[in-house]
C-alpha positions as CSV (number, residue, x, y, z in Angstrom):
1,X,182.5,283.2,80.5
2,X,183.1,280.0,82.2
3,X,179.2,280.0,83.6
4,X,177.9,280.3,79.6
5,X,180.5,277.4,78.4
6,X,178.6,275.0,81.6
7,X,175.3,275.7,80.5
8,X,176.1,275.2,76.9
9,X,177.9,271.7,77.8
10,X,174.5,271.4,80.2
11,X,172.0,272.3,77.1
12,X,174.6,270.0,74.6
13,X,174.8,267.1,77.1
14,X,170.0,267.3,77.2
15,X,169.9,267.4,74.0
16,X,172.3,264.4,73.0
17,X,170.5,262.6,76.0
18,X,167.0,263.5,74.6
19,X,168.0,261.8,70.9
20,X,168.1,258.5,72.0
21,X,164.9,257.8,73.7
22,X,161.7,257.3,71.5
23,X,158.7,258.4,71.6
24,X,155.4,256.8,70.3
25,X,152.2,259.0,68.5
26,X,149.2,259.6,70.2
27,X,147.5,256.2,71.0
28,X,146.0,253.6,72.9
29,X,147.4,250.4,74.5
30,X,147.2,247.3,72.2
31,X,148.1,244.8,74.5
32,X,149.3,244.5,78.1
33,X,151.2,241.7,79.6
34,X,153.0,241.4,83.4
35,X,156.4,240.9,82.6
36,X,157.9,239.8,86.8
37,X,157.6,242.5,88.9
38,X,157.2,245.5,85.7
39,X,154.3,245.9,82.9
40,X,155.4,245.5,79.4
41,X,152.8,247.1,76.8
42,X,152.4,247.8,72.7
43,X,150.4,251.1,71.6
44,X,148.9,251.7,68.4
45,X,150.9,254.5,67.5
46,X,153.9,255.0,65.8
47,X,157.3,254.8,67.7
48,X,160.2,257.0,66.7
49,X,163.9,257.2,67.5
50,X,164.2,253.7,69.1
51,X,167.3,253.5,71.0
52,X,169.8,250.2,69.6
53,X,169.0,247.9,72.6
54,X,165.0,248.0,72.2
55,X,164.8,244.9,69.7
56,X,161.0,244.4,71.2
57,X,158.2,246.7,70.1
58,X,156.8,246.9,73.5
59,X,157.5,249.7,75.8
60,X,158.0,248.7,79.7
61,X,157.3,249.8,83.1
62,X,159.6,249.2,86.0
63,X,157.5,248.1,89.0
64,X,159.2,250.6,91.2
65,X,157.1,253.4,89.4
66,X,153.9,253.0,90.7
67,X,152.8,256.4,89.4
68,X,153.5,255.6,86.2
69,X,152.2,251.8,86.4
70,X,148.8,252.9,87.4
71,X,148.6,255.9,84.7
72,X,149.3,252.9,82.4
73,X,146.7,250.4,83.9
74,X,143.8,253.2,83.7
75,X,144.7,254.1,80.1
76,X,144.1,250.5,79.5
77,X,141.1,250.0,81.3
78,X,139.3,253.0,80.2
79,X,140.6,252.9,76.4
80,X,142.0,256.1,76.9
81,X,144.7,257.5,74.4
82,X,148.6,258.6,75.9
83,X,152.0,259.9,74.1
84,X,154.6,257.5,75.5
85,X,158.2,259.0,76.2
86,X,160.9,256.4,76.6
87,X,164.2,256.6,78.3
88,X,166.2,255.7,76.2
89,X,167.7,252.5,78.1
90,X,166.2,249.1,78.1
91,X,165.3,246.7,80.9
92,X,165.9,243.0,80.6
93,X,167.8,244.0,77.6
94,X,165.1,244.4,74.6
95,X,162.2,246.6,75.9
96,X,162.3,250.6,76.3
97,X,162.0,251.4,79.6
98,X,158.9,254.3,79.7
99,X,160.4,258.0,80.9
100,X,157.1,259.6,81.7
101,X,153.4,259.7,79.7
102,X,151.3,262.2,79.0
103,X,147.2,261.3,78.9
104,X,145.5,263.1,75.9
């Protein structure tokens, strides 16, 4: 019985986790701008769900995530529309940092 109860708290705990980030519709990046050593970037699709500390429309990538950086520098070069998925935490205080993205 105690097993079930954990992976109810477990499931609970995702969900309540998964509530606070936003996401953004299907589109393409608007504009791109360095932002130190991360990328900050605007899409043309709508963003849902943003999380109290993301005060700035744009989304932004930690440099640490190469992955992820250069996913977002070819969808920029090429034009080439995403989903964006955002943490639900903010760097520098007002931008969504970007959880993952998924290239339509």
């Amino acid at each position: 019985m105690g097993a079930v109860r954990n992976i109810g708290l477990m499931l609970g705990c995702l969900i309540a986790t998964l509530g606070r980030s936003s996401d953004a519709a299907t589109g393409s990046i608007t504009i791109i701008a360095p932002d130190g050593a991360n990328v900050s970037f605007g899409t043309a699709g709508t963003r849902d769900a943003t999380p109290s500390c993301a005060t700035d429309p744009l989304w932004i990538v930690p440099g640490s995530s190469a992955p992820l950086m250069a996913m977002i520098m070819s969808a920029y070069f090429t034009g080439r529309s995403f989903e964006v998925h955002g943490s639900g935490s903010c760097a520098g205080g007002v931008r969504e940092t970007v959880a993952y993205i998924v290239l339509i």
